[in-house]
DRENDO-1510 file (C-alpha; in Angstrom, 1 decimal, always signed):
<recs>
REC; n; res; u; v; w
REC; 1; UNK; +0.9; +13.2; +5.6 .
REC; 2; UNK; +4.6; +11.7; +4.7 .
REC; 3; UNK; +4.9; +8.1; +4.7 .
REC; 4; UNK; +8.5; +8.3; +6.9 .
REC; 5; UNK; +6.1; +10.2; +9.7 .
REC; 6; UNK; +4.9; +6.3; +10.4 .
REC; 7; UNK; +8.0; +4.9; +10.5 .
REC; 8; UNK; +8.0; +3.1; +6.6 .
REC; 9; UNK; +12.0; +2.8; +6.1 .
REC; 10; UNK; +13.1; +4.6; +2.7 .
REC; 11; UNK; +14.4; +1.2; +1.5 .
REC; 12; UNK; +11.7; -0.5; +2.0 .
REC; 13; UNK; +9.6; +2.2; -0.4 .
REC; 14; UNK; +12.7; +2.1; -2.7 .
REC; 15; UNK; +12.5; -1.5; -3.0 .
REC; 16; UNK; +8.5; -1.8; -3.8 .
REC; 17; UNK; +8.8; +0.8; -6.0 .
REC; 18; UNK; +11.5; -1.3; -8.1 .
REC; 19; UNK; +9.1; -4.4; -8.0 .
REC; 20; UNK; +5.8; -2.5; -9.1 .
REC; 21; UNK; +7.7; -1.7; -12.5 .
REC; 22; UNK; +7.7; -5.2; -13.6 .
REC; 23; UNK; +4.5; -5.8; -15.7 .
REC; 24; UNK; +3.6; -9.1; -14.2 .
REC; 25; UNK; +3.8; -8.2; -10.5 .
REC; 26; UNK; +1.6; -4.5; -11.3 .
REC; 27; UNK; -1.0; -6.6; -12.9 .
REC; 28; UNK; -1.1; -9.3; -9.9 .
REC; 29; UNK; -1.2; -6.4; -7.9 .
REC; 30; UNK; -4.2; -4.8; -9.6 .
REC; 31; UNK; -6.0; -7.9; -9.6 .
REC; 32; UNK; -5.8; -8.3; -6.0 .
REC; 33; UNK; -7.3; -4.6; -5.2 .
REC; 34; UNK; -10.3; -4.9; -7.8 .
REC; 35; UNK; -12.7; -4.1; -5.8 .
REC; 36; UNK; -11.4; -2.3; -3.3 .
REC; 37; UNK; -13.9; +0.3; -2.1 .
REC; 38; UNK; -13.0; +3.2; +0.6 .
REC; 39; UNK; -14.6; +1.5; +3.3 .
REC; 40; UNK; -12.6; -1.6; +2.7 .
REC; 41; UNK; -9.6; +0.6; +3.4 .
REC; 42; UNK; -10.7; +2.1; +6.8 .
REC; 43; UNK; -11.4; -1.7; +7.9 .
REC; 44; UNK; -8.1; -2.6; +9.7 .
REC; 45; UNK; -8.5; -6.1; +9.4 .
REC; 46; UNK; -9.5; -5.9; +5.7 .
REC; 47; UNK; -6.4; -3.5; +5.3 .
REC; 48; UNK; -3.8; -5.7; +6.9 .
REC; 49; UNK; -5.2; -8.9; +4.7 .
REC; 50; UNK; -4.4; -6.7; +1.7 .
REC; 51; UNK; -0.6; -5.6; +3.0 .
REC; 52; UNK; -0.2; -9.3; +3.6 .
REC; 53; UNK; -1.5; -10.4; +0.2 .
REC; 54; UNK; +0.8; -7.6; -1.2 .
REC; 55; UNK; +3.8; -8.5; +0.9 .
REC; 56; UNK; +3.5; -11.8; -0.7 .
REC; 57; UNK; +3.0; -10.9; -4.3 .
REC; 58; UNK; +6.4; -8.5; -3.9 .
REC; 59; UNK; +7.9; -11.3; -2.1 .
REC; 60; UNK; +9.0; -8.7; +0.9 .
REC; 61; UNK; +8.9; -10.7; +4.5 .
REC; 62; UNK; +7.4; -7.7; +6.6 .
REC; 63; UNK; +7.6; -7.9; +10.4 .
REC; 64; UNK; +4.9; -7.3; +12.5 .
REC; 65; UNK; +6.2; -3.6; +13.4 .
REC; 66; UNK; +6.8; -2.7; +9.5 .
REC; 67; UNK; +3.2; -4.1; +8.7 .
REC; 68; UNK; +1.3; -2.1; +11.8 .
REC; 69; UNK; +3.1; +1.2; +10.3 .
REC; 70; UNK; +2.1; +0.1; +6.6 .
REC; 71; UNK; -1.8; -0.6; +8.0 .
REC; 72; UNK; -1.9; +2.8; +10.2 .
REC; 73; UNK; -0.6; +4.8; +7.0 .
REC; 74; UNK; -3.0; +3.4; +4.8 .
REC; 75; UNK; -5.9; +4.0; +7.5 .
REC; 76; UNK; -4.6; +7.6; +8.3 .
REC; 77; UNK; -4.9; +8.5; +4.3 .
REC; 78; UNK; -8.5; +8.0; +3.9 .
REC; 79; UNK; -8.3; +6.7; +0.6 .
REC; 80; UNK; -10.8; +6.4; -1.7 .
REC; 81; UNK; -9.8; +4.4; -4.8 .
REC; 82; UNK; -12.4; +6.4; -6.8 .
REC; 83; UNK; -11.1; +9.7; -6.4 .
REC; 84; UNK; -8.5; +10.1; -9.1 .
REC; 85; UNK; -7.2; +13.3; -6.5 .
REC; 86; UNK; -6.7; +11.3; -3.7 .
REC; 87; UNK; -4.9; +9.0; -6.1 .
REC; 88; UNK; -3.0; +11.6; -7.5 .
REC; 89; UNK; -2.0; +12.7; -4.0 .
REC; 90; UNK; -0.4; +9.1; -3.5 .
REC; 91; UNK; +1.2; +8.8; -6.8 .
REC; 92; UNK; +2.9; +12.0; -6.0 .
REC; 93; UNK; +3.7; +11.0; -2.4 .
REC; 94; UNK; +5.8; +8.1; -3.7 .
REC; 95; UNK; +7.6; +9.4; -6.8 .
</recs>
């Protein structure tokens, strides 16, 4: 399922995208989801602490709309950070 289908705004993915390139901001990134099991991503509440946390790190001020579509994409993937397909799925998803 295509992030736009929730309502994420192209620049917005552009933007992030830009960010995640710079060394120090991937790493802070990766430290922040070590950890992360599946179940923590099908948690809403654990979900939306972790777009927060990430919204911070990329210094992106999110509203409250933009970070309901961000939680309900992340929910409706059923991600499992162990599965190098469903990772492979995202990476393409975002290229």
């Amino acid at each position: 399922m295509s992030w736009q289908k929730f309502g994420i705004r192209p620049d917005l993915v552009e933007r992030v995208k830009f960010k995640m390139k710079n060394p120090a901001i991937k790493d802070r990134m990766m430290v922040m989801l070590e950890g992360v099991t599946k179940y923590d991503l099908q948690d809403r509440a654990k979900v939306r602490r972790l777009v927060k946390s990430a919204a911070r790190i990329l210094n992106e001020p999110l509203t409250e709309v933009q970070e309901e579509q961000l939680v309900s994409f992340i929910l409706a993937q059923k991600i499992d950070p162990n599965n190098t397909l469903h990772l492979i799925k995202l990476w393409a998803m975002f290229r």
